[in-house]
C-alpha positions in Angstrom: -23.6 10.0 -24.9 -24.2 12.1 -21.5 -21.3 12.2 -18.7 -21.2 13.5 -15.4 -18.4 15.1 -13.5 -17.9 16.2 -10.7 -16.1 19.5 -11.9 -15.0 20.6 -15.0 -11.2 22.5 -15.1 -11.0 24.6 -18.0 -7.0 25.5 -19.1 -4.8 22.3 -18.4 -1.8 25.0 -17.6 -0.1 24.3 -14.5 -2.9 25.2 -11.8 -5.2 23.1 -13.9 -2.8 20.3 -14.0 -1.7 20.2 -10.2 -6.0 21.2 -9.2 -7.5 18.7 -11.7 -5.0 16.0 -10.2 -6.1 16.7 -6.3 -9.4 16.2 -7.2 -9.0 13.0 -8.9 -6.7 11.7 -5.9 -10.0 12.8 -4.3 -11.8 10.1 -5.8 -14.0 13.0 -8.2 -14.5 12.8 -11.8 -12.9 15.1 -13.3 -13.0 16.5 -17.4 -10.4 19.3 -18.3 -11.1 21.1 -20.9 -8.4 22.8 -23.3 -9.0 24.9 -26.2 -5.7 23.9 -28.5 -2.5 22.2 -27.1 -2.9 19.8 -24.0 0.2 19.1 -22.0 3.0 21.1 -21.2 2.8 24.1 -18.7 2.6 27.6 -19.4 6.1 28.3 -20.7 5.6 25.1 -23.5 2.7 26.7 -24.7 4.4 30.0 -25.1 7.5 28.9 -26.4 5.5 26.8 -28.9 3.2 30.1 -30.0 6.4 32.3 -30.5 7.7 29.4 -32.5 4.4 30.0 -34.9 5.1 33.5 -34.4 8.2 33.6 -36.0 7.4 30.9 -38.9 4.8 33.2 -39.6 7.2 36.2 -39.7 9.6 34.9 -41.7 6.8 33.5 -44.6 5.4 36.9 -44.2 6.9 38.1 -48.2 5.2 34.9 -49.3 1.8 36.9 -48.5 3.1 40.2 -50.4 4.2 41.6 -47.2 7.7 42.9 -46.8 9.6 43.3 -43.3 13.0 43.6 -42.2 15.3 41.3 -41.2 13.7 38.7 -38.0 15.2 37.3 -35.1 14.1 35.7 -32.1 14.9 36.8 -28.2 14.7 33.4 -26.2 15.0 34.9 -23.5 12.4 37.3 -23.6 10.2 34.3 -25.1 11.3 32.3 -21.8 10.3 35.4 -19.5 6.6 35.3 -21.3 5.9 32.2 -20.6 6.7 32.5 -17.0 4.4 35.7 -16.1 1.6 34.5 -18.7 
């Protein structure tokens, strides 16, 4: 199956959202491309992989590694996702 487009946005964060949108209001084809989760701006996706983060973290003795008591700063998860 072979497709044509007139351009190809790679990243469906919140520039690729808003640019991928004017194009198609400008009557171009376009295909985003997005290597894991599409949706959501910036700050989703780095809310959701400091979400991972700390499931990981706190499975970590499961994989014979020991660490100290975890906790999670929403706020400075909230600040990442705004300057990613």
């Amino acid at each position: 199956m072979k497709h044509s487009f007139n351009a190809i946005v790679v990243d469906a964060g919140q520039a690729g959202l808003s640019l991928a949108t004017r194009l198609a209001k400008e009557s171009r084809k376009v295909a985003i491309v997005e290597r894991k989760l599409f949706g959501g701006a910036c700050p989703t996706k780095a809310m959701a992989a400091s979400a991972h983060a700390a499931h990981l973290a706190r499975r970590a003795s499961n994989f014979g590694v020991q660490a100290g008591p975890m906790r999670v700063d929403l706020c400075a998860v909230k600040a990442q996702g705004r300057y990613r």
